[in-house]
TIDOTI-409894 format. One record per residue: y, x, z of N, C-alpha, C, O in turn. Coordinates in steps of 0.05 Angstrom, whole numbers, padded with zeros to 5 digits, always signed. Each point is the difference from the previous one (the first is absolute). Layout:
<atoms>
YXZYXZYXZYXZ
...
</atoms>
This chain:
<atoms>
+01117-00069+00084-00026-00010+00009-00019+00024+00004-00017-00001+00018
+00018+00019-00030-00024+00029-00009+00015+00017+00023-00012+00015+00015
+00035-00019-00014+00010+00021+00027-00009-00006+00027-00009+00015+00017
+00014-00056-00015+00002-00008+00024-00034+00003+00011-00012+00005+00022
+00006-00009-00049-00043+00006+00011-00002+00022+00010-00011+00001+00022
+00023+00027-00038+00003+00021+00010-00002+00001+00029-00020+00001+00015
+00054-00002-00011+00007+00007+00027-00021-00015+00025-00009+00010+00020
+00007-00033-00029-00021-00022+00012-00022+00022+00017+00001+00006+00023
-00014+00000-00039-00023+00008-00007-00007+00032+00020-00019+00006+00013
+00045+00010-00018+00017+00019+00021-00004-00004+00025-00014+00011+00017
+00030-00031-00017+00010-00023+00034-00025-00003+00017-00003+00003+00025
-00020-00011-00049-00026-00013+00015-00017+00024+00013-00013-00004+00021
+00013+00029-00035-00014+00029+00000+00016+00008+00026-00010+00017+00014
+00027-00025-00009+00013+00014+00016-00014-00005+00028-00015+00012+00015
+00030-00042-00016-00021-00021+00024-00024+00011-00002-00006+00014+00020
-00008-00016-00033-00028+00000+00004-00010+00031+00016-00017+00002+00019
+00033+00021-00032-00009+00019+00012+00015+00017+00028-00007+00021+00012
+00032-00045-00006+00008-00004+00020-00024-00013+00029-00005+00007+00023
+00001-00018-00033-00017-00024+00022-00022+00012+00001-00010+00001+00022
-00005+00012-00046-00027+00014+00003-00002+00024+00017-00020+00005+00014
+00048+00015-00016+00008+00022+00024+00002-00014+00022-00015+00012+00017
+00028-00035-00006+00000-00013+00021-00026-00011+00013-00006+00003+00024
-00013-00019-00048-00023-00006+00016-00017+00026+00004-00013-00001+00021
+00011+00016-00031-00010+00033+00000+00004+00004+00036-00021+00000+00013
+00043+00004-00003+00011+00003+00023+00000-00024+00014+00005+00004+00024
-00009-00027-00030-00005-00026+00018-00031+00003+00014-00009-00004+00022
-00001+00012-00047-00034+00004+00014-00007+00029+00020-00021+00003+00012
+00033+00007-00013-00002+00024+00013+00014+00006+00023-00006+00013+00021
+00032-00029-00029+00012-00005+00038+00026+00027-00003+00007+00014+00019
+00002-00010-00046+00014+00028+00003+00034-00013-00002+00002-00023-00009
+00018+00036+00015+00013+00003-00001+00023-00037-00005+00025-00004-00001
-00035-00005+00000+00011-00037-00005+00001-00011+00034-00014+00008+00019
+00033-00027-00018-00005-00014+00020-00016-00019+00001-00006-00008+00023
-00006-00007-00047-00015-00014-00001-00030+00009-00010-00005+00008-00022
-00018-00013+00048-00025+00019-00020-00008-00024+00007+00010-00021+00008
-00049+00036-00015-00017-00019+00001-00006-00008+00029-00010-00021+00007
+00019+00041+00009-00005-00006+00037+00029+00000+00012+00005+00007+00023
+00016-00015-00044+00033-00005+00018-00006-00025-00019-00010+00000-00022
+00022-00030+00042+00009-00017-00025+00031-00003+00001+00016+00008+00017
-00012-00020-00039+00026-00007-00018+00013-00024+00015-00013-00016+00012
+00045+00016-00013-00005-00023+00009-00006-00025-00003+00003-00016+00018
-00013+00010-00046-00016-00037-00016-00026+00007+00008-00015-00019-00005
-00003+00047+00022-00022-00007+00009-00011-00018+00022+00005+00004+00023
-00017-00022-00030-00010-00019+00019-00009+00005+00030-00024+00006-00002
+00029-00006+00019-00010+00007+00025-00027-00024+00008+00002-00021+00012
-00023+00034-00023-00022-00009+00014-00024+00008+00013-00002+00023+00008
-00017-00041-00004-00028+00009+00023-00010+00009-00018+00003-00007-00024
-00026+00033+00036-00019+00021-00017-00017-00025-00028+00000+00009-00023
-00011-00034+00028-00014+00000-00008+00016-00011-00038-00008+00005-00023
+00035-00024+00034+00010-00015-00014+00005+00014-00021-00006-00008-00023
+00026+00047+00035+00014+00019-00013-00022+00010-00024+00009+00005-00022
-00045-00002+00029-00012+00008-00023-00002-00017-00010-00008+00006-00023
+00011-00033+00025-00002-00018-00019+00012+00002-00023-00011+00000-00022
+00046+00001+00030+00023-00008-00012-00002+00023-00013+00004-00005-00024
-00010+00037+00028+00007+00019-00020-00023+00001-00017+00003+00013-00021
-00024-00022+00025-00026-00012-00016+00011-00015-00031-00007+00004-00024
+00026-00022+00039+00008-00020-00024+00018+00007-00014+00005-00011-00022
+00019+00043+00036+00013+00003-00013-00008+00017-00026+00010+00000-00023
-00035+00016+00035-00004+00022-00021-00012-00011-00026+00000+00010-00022
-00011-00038+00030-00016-00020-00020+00018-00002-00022-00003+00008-00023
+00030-00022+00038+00015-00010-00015+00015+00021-00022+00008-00005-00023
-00008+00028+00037+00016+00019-00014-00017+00011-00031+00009+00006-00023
-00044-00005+00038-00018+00000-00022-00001-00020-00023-00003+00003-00025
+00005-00021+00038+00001-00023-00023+00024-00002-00011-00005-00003-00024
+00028+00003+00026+00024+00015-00014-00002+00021-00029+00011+00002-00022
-00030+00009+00036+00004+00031-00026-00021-00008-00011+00001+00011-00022
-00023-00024+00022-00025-00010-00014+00007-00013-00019-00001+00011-00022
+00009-00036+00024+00002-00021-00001+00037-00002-00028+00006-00020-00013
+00008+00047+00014+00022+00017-00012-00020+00010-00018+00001-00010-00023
-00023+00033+00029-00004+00010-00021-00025-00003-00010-00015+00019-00006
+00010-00045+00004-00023-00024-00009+00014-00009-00033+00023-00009-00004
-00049+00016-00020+00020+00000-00032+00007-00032+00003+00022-00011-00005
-00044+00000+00015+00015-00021-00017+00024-00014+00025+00013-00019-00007
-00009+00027+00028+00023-00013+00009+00030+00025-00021+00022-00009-00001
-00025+00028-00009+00019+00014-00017-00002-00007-00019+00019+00006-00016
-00047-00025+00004+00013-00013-00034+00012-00025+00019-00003-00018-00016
+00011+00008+00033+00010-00024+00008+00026+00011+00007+00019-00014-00008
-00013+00040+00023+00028-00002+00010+00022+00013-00013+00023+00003+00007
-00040+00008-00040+00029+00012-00020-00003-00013-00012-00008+00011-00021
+00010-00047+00020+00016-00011-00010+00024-00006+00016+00021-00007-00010
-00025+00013+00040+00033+00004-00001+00009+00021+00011+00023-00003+00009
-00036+00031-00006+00009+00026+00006-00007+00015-00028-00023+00002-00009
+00047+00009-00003-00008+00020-00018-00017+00019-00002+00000+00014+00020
-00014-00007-00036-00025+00023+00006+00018+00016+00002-00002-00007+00023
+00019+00023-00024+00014+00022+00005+00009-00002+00031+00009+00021+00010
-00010-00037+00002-00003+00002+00030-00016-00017+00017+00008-00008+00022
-00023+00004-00031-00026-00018+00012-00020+00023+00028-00010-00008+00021
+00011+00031-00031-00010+00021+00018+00026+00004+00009-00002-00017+00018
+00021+00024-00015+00024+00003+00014+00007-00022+00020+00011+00003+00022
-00021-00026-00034+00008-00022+00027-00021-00015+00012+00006-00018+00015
-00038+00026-00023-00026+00007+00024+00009+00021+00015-00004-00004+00024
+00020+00037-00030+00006+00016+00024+00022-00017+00022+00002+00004+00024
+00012-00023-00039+00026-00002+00022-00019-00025+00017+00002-00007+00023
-00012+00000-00035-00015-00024+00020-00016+00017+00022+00005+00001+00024
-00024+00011-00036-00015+00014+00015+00011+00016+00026-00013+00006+00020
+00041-00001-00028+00021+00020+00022+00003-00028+00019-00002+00004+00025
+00006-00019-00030+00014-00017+00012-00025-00016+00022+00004-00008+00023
-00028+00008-00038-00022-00004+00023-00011+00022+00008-00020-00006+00014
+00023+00027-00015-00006+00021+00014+00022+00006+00024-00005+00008+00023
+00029-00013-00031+00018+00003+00026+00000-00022+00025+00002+00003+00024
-00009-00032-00045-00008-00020+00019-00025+00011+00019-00003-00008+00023
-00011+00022-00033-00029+00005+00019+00015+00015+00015+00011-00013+00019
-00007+00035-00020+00013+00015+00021+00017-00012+00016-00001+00011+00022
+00020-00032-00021+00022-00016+00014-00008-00013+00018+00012-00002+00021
-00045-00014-00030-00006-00030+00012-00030+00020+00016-00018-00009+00012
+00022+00030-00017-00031+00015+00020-00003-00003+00024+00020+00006+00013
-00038-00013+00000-00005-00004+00025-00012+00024+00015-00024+00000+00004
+00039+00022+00005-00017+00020+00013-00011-00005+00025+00010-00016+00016
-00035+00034-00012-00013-00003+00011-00016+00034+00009-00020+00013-00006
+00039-00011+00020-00009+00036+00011-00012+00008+00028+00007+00015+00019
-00034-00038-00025-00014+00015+00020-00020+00022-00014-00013-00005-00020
+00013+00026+00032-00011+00024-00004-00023-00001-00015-00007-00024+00002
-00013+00037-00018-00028+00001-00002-00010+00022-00004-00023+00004+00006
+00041+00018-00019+00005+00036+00007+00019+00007+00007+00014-00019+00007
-00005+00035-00006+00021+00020-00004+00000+00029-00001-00002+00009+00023
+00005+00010-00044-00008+00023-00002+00025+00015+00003-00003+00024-00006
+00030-00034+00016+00021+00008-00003+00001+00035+00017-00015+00007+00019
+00031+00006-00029+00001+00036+00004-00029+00006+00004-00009+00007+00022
-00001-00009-00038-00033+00012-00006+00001+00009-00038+00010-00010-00020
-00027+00034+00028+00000+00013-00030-00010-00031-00018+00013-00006-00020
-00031-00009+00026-00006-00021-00009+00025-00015-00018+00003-00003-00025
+00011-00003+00046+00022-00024-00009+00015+00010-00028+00010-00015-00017
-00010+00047+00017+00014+00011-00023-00010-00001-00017+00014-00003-00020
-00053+00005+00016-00010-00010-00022-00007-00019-00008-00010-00004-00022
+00018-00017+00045-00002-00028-00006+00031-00005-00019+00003-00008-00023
+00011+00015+00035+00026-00003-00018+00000+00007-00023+00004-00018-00016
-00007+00044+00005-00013+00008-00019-00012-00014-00020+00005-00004-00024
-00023-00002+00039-00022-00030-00022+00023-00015-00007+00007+00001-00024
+00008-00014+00042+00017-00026-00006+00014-00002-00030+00001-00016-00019
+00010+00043+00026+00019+00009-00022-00011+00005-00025+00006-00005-00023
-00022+00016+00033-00027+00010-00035+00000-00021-00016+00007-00002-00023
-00018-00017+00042-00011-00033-00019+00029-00011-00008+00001-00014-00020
+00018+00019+00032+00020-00011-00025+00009+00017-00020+00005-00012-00021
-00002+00041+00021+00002+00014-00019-00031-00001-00020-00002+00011-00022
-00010-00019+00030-00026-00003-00020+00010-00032-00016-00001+00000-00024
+00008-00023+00036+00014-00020-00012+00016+00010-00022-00006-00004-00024
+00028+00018+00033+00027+00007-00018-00012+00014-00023+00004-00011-00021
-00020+00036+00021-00009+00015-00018-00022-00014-00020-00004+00010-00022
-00010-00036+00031-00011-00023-00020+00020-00014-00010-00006-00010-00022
+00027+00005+00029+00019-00015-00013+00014+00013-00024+00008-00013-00019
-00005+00042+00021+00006+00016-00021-00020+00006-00019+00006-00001-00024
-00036+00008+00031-00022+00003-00014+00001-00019-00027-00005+00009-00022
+00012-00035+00027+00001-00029-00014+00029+00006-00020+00005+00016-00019
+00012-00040+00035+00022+00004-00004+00019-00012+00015+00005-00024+00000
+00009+00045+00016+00005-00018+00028+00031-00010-00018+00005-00017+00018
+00006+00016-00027+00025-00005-00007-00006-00032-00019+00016-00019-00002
-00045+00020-00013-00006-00029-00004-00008-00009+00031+00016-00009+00017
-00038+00015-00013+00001-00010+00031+00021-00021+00009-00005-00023+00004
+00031+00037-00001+00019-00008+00019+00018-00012-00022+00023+00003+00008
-00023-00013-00027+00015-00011-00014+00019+00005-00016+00011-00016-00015
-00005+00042+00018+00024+00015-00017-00008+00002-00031+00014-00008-00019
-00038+00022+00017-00009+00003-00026+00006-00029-00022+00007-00002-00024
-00010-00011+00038-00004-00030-00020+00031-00006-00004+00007-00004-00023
+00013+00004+00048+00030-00006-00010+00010+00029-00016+00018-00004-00016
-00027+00027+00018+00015+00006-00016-00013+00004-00030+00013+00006-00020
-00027-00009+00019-00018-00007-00030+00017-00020-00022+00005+00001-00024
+00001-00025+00053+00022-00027-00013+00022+00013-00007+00005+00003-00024
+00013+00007+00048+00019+00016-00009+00002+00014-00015+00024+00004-00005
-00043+00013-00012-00002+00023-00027-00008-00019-00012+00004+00012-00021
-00015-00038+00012-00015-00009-00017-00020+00013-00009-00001+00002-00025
-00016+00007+00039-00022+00014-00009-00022-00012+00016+00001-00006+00024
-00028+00002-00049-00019-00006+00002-00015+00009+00026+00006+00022+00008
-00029-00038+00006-00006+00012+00016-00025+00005-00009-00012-00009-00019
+00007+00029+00038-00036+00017-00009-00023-00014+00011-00004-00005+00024
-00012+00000-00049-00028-00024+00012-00015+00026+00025-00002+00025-00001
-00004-00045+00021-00018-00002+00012-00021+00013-00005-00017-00009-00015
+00013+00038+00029-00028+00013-00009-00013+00019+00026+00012+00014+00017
-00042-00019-00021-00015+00006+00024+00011+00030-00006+00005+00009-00022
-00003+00005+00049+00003+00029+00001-00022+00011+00028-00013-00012+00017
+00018+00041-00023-00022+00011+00021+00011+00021+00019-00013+00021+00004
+00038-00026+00008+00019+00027+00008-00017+00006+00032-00009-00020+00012
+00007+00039-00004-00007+00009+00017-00019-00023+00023-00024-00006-00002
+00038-00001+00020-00007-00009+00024-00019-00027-00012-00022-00005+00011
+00029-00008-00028-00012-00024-00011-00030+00013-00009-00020-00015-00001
+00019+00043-00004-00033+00003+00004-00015+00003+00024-00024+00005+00001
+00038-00008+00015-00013-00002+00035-00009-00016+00008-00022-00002+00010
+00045-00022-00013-00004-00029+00014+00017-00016-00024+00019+00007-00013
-00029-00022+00014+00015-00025-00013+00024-00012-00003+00012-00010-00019
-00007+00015+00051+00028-00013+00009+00018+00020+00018+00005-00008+00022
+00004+00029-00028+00012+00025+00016+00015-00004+00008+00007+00017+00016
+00013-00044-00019+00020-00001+00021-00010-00018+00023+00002+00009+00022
-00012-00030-00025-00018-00019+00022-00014+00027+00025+00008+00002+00024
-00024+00010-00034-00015+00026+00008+00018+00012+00021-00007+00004+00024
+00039+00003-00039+00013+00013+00015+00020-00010+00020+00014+00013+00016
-00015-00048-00020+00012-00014+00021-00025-00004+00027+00003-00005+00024
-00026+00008-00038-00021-00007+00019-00003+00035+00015-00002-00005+00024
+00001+00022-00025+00006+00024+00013+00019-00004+00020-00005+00000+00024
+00037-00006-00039+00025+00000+00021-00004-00026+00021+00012-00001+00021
-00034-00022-00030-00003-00009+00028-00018+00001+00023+00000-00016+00020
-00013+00036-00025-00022+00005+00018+00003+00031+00012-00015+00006+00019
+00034+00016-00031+00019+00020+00012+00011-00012+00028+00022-00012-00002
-00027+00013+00016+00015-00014+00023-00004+00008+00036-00017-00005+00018
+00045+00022-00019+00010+00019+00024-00017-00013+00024-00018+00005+00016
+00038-00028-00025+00002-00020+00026-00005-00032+00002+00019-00015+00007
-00053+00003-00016+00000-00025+00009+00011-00018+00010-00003+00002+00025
+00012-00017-00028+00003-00025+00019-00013-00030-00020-00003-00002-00025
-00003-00017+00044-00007-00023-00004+00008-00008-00032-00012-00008-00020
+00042+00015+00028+00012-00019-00022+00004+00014-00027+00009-00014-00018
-00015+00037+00014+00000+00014-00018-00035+00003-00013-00005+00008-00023
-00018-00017+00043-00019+00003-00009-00001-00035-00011-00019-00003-00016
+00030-00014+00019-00005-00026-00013+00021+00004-00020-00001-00018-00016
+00020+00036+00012+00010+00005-00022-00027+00018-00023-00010-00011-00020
+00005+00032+00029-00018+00010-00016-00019-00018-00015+00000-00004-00025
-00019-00009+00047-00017-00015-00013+00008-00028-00016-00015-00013-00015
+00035+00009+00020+00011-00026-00016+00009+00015-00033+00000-00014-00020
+00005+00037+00020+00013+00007-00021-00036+00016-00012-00015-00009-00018
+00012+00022+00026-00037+00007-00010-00010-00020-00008-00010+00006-00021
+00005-00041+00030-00003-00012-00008+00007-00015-00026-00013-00017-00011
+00036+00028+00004+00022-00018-00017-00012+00028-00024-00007-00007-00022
+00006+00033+00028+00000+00006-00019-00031+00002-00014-00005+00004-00024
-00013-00009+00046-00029+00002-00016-00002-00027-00018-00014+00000-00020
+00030-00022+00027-00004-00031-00010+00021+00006-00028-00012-00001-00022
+00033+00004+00023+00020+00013-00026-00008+00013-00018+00006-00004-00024
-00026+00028+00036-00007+00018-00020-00027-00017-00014-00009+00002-00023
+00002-00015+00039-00026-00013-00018+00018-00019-00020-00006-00001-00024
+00021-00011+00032+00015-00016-00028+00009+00000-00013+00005-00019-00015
+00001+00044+00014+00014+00021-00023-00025+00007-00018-00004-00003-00024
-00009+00011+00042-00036+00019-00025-00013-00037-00012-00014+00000-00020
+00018-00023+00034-00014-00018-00019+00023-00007-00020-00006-00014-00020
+00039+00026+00025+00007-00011-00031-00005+00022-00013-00008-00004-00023
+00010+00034+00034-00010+00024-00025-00021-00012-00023-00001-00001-00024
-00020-00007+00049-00020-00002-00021-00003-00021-00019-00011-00001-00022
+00026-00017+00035+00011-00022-00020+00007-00001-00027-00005-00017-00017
+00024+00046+00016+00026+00002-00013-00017+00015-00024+00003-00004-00024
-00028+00029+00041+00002+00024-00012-00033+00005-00008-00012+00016-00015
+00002-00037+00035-00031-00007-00012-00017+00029+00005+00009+00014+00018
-00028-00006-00030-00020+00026+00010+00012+00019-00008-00015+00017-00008
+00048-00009+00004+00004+00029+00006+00013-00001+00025+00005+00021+00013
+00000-00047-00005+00009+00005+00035-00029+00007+00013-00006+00022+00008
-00009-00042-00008-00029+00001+00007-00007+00026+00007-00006+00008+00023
+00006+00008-00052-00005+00028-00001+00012+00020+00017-00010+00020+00010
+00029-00029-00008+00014+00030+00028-00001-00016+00022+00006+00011+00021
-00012-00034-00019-00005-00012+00033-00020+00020+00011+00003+00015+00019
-00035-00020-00040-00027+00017+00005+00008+00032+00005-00009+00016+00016
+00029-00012-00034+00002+00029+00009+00019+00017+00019-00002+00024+00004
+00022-00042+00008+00020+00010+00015-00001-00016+00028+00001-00023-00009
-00001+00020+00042+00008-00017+00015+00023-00003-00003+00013+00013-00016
-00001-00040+00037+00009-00014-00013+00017+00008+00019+00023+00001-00011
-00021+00008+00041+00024+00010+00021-00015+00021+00007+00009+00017-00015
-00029-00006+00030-00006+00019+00005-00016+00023-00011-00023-00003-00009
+00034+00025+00009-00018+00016-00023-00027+00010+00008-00009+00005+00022
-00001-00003-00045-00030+00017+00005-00001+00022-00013+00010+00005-00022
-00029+00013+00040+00005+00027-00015-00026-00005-00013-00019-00014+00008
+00023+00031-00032-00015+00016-00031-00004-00036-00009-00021-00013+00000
+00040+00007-00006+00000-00032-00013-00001+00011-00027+00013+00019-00009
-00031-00032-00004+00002-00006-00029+00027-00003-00015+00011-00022+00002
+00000+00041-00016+00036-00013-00011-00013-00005-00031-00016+00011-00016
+00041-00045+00021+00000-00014-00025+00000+00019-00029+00015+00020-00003
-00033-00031-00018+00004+00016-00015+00030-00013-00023+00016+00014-00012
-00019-00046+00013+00026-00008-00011+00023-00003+00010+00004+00007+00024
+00014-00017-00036+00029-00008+00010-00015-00021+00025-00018-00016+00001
+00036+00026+00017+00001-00018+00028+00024-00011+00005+00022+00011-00005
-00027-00037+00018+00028-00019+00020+00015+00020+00015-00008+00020+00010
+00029-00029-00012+00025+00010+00030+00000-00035+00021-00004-00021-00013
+00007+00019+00038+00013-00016+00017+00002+00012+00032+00012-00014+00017
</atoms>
């Protein structure tokens, strides 16, 4: 059982950071046959107006997926029948599984609205793209990207060893902004070579999803964590930084 969680747990990390290199390159149009301006073939062939609709609802859906996953009390409801030793391991495999659906069922839509392509521009637009996910990855380690992604917890089961409570920390980027990986997905989508329609109703559907997420996350902090969340709310923004900000003088949140 401690092995099969294990390996489980492996399997799901794998996927997950499989599909996340893929959507990485789905939004950017690199190297895949399937991007955000090629569709797949389960993409729907429809009229301009229907197509923002439908990827409107998909990005919804995909939001409400991971919300709605990593909402406490639907996780005091769903390990009673997922073991906490892979309860974050099988929110990643779900999550993979509607993140590939989004990409599969996308409706592109590539009419132009820039294009900076072979212009010194486009390279520092690219540039950006890539930053804001390496600014993601490098908050995921800041924390602990290996709880993050679910490994930490199966193999804890697997050693039988206790896991480590829960404690505010203050590692680097978390004194900037609040939320440094959100920050750095919101960079990689507004980095952008080459506009089109359908990638800007991708942007804004996903900007949307994450200003509404991140607020529901900071009303359970404060829920949870009462005026020492409070306290580094006042002193840190929350996605974008400000310079000569006041740094927290106590232990601060990670998300």
């Amino acid at each position: 059982m401690r092995l099969l969680a294990m390996a489980y747990s492996l399997i799901c990390y794998f996927f997950a950071v499989t599909v996340l290199v893929a959507l990485i390159l789905f939004i950017e149009g690199l190297f895949l046959p399937v991007t955000i301006n090629q569709p797949s073939p389960l993409s729907p062939q429809l009229p301009l107006v229907p197509a923002v609709v439908a990827n409107v609802i998909l990005v919804a859906l995909w939001g409400l997926q991971h919300s709605v996953m990593a909402d406490a009390r639907f996780k005091a409801w769903w390990t009673q029948f997922v073991h906490p030793a892979v309860e974050r391991s099988t929110f990643l495999l779900v999550t993979t599984v509607s993140t590939a659906g989004l990409m599969a069922l996308w409706s592109p839509i590539p009419i132009t609205i820039w294009d900076t392509s072979g212009t010194p521009l486009a390279l520092v637009l690219c540039a950006g793209y890539f930053f804001g996910w390496a600014v993601l990855l490098f908050a995921t380690f800041l924390i602990n990207h290996f709880h993050l992604f679910g490994l930490e917890q199966a193999y804890r089961f697997l050693s039988e060893s206790q896991s480590k409570k829960a404690t505010f920390v203050t590692p680097f980027l978390y004194r900037i902004v609040r939320h440094p990986m959100m920050t750095g997905i919101l960079i990689s989508l507004w980095c952008v070579p080459h506009m089109t329609v359908g990638r800007l109703v991708f942007n804004l559907a996903m900007t949307a999803y994450i200003l509404v997420g991140t607020r529901h996350e900071e009303d359970t902090l404060v829920a949870e964590l009462g005026e020492e969340y409070e306290a580094y709310r006042r002193s840190t923004p929350m996605l974008l930084p400000r310079f000569k900000a006041r740094k927290p003088k106590g232990p601060v949140a990670v998300g």
